[in-house]
Short mmCIF file of the C-alpha atoms (twelve columns), coordinates in Angstrom:
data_MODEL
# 
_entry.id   MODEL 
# 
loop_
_atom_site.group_PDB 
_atom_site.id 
_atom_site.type_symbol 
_atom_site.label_atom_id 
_atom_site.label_alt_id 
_atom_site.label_comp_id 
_atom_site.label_asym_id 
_atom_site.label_seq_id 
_atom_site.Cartn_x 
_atom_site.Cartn_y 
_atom_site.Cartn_z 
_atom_site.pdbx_PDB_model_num 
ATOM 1   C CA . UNK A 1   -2.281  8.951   -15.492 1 
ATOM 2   C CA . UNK A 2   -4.864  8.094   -13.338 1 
ATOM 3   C CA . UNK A 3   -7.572  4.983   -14.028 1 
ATOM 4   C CA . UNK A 4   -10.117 2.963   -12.114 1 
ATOM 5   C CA . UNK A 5   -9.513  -0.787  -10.819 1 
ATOM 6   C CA . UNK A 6   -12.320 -1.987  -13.109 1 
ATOM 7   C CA . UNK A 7   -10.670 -1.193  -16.362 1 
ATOM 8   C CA . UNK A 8   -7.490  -3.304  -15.420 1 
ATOM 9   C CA . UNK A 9   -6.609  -6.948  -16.368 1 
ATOM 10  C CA . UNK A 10  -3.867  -8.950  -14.230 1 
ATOM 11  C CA . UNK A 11  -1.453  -10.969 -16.848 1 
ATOM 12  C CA . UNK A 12  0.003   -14.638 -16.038 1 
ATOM 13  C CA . UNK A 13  2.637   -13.027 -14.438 1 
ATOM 14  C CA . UNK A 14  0.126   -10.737 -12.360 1 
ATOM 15  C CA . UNK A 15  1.121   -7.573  -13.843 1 
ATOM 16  C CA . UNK A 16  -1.507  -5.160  -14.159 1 
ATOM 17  C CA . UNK A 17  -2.146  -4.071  -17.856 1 
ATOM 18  C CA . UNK A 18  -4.407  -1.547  -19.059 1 
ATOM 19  C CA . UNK A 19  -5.971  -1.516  -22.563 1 
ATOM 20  C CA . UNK A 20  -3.719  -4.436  -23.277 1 
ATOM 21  C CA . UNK A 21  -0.434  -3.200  -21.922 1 
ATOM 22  C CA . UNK A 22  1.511   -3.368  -18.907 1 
ATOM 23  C CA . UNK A 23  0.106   0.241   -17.080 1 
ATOM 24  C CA . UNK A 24  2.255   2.418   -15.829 1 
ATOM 25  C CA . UNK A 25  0.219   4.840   -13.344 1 
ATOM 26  C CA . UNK A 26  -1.849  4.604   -10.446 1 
ATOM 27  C CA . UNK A 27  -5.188  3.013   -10.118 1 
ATOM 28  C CA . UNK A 28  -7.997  3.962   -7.738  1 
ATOM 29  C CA . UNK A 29  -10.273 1.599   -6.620  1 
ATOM 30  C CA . UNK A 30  -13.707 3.143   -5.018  1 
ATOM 31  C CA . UNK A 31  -16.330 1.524   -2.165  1 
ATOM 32  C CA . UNK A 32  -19.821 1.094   -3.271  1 
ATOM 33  C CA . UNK A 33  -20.622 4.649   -2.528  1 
ATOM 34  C CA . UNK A 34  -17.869 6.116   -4.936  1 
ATOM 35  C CA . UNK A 35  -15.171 6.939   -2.888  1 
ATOM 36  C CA . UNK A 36  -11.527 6.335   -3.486  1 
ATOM 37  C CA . UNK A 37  -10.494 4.017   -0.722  1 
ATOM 38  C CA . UNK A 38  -7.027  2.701   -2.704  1 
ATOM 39  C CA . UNK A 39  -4.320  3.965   -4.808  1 
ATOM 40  C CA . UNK A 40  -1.750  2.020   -6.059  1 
ATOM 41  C CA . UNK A 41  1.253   3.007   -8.309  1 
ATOM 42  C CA . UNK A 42  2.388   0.956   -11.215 1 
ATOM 43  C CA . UNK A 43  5.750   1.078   -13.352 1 
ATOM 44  C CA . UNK A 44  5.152   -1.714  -16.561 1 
ATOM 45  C CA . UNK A 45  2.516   -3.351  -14.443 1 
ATOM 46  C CA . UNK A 46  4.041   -4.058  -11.719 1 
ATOM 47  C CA . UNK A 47  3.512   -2.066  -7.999  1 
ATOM 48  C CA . UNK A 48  6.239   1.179   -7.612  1 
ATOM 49  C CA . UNK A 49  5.965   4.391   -6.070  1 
ATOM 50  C CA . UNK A 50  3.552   5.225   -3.589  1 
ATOM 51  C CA . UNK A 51  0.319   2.638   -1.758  1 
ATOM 52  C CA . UNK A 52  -2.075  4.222   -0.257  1 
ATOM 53  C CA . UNK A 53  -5.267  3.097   1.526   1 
ATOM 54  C CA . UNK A 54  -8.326  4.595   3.054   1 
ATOM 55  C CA . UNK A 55  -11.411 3.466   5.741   1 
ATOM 56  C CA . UNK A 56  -14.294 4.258   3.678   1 
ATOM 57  C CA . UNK A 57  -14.992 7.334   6.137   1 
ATOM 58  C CA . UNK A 58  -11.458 8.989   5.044   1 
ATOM 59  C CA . UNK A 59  -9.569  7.786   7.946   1 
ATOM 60  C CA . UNK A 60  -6.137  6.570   6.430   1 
ATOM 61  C CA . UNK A 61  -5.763  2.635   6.619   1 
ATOM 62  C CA . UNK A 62  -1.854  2.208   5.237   1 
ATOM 63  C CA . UNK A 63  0.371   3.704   3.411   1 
ATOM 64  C CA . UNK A 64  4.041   3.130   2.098   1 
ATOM 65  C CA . UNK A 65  6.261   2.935   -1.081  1 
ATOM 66  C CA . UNK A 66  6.713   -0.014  -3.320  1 
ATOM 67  C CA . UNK A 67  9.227   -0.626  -5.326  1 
ATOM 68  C CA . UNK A 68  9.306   -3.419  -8.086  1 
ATOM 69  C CA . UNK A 69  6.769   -5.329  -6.250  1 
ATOM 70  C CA . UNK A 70  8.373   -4.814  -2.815  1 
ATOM 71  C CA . UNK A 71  7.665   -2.827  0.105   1 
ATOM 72  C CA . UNK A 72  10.846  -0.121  0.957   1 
ATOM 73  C CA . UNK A 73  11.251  2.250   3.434   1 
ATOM 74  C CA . UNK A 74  8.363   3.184   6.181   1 
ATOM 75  C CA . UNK A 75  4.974   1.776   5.571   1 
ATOM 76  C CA . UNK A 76  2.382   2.590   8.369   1 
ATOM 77  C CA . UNK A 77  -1.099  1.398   9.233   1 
ATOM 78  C CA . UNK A 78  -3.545  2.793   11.193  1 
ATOM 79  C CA . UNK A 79  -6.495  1.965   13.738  1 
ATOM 80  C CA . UNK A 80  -10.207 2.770   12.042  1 
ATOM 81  C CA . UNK A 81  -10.310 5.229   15.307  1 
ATOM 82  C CA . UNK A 82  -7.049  7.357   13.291  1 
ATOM 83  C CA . UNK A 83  -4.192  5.922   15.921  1 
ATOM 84  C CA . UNK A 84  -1.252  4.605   14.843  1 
ATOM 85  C CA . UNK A 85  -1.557  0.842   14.536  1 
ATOM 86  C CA . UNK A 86  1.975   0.075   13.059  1 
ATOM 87  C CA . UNK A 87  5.490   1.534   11.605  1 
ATOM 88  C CA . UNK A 88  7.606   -0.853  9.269   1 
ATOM 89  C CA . UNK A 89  10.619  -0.036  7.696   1 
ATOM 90  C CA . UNK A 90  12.123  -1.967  5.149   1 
ATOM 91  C CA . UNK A 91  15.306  -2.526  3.176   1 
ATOM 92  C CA . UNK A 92  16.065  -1.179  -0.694  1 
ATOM 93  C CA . UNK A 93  15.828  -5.528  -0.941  1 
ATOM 94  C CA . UNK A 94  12.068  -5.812  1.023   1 
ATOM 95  C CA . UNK A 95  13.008  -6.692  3.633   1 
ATOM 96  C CA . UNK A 96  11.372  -6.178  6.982   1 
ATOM 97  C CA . UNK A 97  14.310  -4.176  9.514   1 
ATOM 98  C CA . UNK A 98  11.861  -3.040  12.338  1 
ATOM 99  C CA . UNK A 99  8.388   -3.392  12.943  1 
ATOM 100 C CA . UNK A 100 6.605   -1.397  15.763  1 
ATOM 101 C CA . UNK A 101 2.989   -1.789  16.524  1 
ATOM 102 C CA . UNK A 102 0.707   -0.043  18.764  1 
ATOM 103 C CA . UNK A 103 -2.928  -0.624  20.371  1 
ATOM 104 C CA . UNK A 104 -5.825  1.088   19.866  1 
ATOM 105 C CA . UNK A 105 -5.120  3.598   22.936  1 
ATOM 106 C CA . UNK A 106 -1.706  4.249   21.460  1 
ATOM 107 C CA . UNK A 107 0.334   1.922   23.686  1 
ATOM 108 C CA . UNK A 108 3.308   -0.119  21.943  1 
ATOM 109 C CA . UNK A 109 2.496   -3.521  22.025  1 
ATOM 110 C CA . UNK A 110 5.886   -4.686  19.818  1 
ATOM 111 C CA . UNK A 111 9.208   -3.254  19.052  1 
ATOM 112 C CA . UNK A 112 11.287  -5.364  17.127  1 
ATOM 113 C CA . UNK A 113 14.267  -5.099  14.555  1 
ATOM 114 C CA . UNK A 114 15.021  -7.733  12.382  1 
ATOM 115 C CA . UNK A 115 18.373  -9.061  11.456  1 
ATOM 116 C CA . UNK A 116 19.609  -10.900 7.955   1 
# 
């Protein structure tokens, strides 16, 4: 099920309910002009499955999986001009194991893996 940012409520606990429960779902949220420029999946309120972000012209922003309110696996983020901006990977836990980031002209700028 899909429903808009306006129609959801954040809880004490910052979970995200919908029509008084915790949602489970993603939620869109929309620039002035109507477009979607977010989606965010939600198990029981709380952010799981797939995060995704837009520029308001279409050009993909970030993206990743959540999981229980952590980030896992590969998020990326991108440059308004489309170019890779970043690549994070994290652990099951949410934690950060390498980070890579890149300039606007596509040159890397950081590589560095993270140890516990």
């Amino acid at each position: 099920m899909r429903i808009e940012y306006q129609d959801t409520y954040r809880d004490d606990d910052s979970r995200v309910h919908y029509e008084d429960d915790p949602f489970t779902g993603e939620v869109a949220s929309r620039d002035g002009d109507g477009r979607i420029i977010s989606l965010v999946s939600y198990i029981d309120g709380v952010p799981s499955g797939p995060q995704t972000q837009w520029y308001s012209d279409g050009t993909k922003k970030k993206e990743g999986q959540a999981r229980w309110g952590l980030a896992v696996g590969d998020w990326r983020k991108w440059h308004p001009n489309g170019q890779l901006a970043e690549h994070s990977v994290f652990s099951l836990e949410g934690r950060r194991v390498r980070r890579q980031r890149w300039d606007r002209d596509g040159s890397l700028t950081e590589d560095k893996s993270y140890t516990s």
